[in-house]
C-alpha positions as CSV (number, residue, x, y, z in Angstrom):
1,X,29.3,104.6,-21.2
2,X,30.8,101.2,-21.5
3,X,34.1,102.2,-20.2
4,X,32.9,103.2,-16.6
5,X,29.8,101.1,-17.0
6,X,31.2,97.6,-18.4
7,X,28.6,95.4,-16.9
8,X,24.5,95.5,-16.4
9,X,23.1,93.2,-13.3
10,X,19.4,92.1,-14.0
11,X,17.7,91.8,-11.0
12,X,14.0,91.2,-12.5
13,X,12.1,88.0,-11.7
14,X,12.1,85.3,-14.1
15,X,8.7,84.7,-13.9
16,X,7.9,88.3,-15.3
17,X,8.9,87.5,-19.6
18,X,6.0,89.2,-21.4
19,X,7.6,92.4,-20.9
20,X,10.6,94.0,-23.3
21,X,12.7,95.6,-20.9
22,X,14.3,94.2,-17.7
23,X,15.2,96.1,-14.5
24,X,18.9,96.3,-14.4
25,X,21.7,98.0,-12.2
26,X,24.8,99.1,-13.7
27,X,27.7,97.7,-12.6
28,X,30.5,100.4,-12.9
29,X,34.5,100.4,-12.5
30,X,35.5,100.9,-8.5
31,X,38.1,103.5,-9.8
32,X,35.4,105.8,-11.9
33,X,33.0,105.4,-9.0
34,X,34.2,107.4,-6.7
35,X,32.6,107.4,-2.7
36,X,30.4,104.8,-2.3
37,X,28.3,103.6,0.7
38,X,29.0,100.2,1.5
39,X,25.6,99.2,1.7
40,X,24.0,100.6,-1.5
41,X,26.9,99.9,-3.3
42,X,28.6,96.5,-2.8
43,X,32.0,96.1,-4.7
44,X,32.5,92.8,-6.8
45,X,35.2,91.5,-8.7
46,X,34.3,90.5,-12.5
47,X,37.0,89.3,-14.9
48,X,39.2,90.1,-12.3
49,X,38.2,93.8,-12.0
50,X,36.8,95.8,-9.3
51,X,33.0,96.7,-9.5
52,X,30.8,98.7,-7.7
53,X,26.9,98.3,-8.0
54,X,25.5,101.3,-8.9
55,X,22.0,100.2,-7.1
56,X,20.8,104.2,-6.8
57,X,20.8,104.2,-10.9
58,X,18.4,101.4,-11.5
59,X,16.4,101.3,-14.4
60,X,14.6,99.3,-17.3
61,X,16.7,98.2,-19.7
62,X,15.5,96.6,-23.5
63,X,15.8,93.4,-22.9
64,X,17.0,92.8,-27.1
65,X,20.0,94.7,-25.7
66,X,21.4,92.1,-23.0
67,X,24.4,90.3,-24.0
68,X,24.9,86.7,-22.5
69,X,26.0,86.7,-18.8
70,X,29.4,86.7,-18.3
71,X,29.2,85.7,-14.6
72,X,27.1,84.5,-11.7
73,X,26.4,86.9,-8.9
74,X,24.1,84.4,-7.1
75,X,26.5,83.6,-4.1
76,X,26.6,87.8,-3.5
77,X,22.7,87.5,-3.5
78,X,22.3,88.7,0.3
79,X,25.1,91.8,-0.8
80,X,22.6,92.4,-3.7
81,X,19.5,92.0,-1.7
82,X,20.6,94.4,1.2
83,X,21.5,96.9,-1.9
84,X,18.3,97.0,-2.7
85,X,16.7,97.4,1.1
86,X,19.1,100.0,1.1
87,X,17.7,101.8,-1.7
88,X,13.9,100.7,-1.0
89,X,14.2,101.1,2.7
90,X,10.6,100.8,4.3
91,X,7.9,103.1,3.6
């Protein structure tokens, strides 16, 4: 799975610890992705690499299994946010 899926993006609040898992999106590479819609799946560029956020796969994730971040999405936040709104939508 790590050769599509290189990269996890944890979007859980930092004020929610006492849990063991994390709500993460993978982050997969643009060219095993396939169609995407703009909106529900932003494209980044991570270690110089194209990735799409799979926002549509989101899940809990162990949170013993995260690695240290290997880069800051915070200045895509609204991409990330309107990913999720996307996805959520109101209902």
């Amino acid at each position: 799975m790590r050769s599509t899926t290189p990269f996890l993006l944890d979007v859980q609040n930092n004020f929610i610890d006492r849990v063991e898992s994390r709500v993460v999106i993978p982050m997969r590479h643009a060219a095993a992705f396939g169609p995407r819609m703009r909106d529900l799946n932003p494209l980044f560029e991570i270690s110089g690499k194209d990735i799409v956020l799979d926002t549509a796969a989101l899940a809990a994730f162990p949170a013993a299994g995260l690695k240290k971040p290997v880069a800051s999405l915070f200045a895509q936040r609204e991409d990330i946010v309107a990913a999720l709104d996307t996805l959520f939508g109101s209902y």
